[in-house]
Structures are given as C-alpha cells and as structure tokens.
N, C-alpha and C positions, 0 to 999 in steps of 0.2 A: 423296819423302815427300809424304804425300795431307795437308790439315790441310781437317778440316769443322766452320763453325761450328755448332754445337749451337742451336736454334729451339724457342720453346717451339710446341708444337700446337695450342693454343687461340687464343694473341694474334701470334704469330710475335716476340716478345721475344729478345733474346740471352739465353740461359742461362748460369750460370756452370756449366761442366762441366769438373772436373777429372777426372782420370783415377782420382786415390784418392777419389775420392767414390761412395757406392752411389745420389744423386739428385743430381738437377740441377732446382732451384726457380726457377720463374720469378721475376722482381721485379715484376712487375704483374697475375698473376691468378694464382686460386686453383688452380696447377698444378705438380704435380712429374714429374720423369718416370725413370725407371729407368737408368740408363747401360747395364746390360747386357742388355736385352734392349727397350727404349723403353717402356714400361709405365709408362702414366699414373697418378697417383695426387694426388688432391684435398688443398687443406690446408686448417688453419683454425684460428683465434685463436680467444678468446674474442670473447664479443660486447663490442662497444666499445672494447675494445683496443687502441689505436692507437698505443703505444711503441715504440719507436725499437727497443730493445735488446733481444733475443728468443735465448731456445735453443729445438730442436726437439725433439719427444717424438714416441712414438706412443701412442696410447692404445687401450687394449682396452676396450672398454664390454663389461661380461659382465653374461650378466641373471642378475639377483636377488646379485651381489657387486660391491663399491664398483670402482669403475672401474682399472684396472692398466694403470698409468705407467711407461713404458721408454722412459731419455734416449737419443735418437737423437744425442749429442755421446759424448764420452766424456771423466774425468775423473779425472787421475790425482791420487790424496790417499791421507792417511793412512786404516790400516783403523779408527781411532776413531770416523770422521767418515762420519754417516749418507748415503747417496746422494739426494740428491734425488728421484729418481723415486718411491724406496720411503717416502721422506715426507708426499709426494703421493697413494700410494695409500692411505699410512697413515691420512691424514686425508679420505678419501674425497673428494677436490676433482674435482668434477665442473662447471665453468663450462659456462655455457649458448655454443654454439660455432658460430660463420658460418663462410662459406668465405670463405679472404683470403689474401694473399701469406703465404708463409710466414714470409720475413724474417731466416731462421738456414739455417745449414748443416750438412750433416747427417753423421755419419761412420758409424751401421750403416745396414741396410737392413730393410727390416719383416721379412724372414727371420730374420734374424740378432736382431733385437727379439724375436722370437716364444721363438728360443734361449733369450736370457737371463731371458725371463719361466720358463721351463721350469726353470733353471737353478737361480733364486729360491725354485723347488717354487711358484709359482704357475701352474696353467693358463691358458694366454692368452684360450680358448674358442675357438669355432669361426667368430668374425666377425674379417674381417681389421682392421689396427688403422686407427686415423686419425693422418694426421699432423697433429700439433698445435704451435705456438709459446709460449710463454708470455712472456711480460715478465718483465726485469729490469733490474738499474741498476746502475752503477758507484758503489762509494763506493771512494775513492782505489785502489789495486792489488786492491780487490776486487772480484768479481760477487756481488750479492744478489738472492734468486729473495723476493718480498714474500709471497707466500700463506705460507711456511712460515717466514720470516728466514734460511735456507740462506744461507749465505756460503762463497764461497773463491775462493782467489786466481785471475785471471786467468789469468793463464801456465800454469794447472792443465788447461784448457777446450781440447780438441781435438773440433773447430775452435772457437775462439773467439767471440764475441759480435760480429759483424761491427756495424763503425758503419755510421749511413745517411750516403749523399750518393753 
C-alpha cells in the first residue's frame, strides 16, 4: 500500500485530503485543489472576514441576475426549512470578496454545484463558480449563517463547521 501526502501547489501546506471529499483546501493560502484530477481552484471570504467558523459555497456571479449561491456542504433537514444558499441568492448578497483560505470543507464539487443550480431551474451561466466561505457561529447545538439568521442544527451539516486550531 502506496500512502501520498497530498501538498498544496502554491505554499506546499499539508492538505486535508480525504478520499470522500471532491477538494482538498489548503489552511494557509487562497488554494483548493481537485482530488480527482489536481485542478487548482482559488477561494475567497468576504473582505474582512476573519471568523473562525465558516461553511463553503460556490457562487455563480451571472451578469445582469443577483448572484446564485450553491452550498458546497450538504444539509440534511426538514423540507419546511428553506436552504440556505437559495436565501442568499434570494436576498441578492453579493459581499465584496478577497482571496483567503477557505477555512471549511467541502462535500460537492463545482460540477455537481453547476447540477444542482440546474436542478433549482436556475442557470448557473457560462462563468465557472467561485468558491467562497461565509461565517458563522455556534449558538449552543446550533449553526447560525448572520446575513440571513438561517439556523440549524449542527449534527445536520455534512461536513460540519470544522473548529480552528
């Protein structure tokens, strides 16, 4: 049995690469990279954003329609309870965006993003998406996303809200 550690390309970083993940995000530059085929792909926070607590997205910037948000986590809940992404596109939230560690992990792949934007009867457009992070924050067994007050439970969130340190 061969075992290779996974390096990021930019800062040579250990990656976290697991095997069920479609990216492997560095922890210290604005770098993810493909498992299956090594195809680099940029991340990026908001500007100023420096919280700890982060899920990942991709976002389609489409000209001339509010920007189309697809969580790169996944979330399983009841069908009452709106998705967050589609909240985010609902409300047009478009933060002004740096390149930064990404800081979350990711369970689709901007493929499979494109999918479900398709899926939604949103076209994604013809620009590949960006991956992006957003902040959130633990209030006792919950995750709360602030731009929209989206709430739910933890143990809901595959992959989960990884702590720092």
């Amino acid at each position: 049995m061969k075992v290779q550690l996974a390096r990021c390309p930019d800062c040579a970083a250990a990656l976290d690469a697991q095997a069920v993940r479609p990216l492997a995000c560095c922890p210290r530059c604005p770098c993810a990279v493909a498992l299956a085929d090594g195809a680099r792909q940029p991340s990026f926070r908001p500007r100023g954003d420096g919280a700890p607590l982060r899920l990942a997205f991709y976002l389609f910037d489409r000209e001339s329609r509010p920007p189309l948000w697809i969580a790169a986590f996944r979330c399983f809940q009841q069908a009452t309870r709106a998705d967050l992404d589609a909240l985010l596109t609902a409300a047009g939230h478009a933060p002004i965006l740096e390149p930064a560690p990404l800081g979350a992990l990711c369970a689709r792949s901007p493929e499979q993003a494109a999918r479900v934007a398709l899926e939604r009867q949103h076209d994604p457009g013809r620009c590949a998406p960006r991956l992006v992070s957003l902040a959130v924050f633990h209030d006792s067994d919950s995750v709360v996303e602030p731009v929209t007050g989206w709430r739910v439970l933890r143990s809901l969130l595959a992959p989960a809200p990884i702590e720092p340190g």
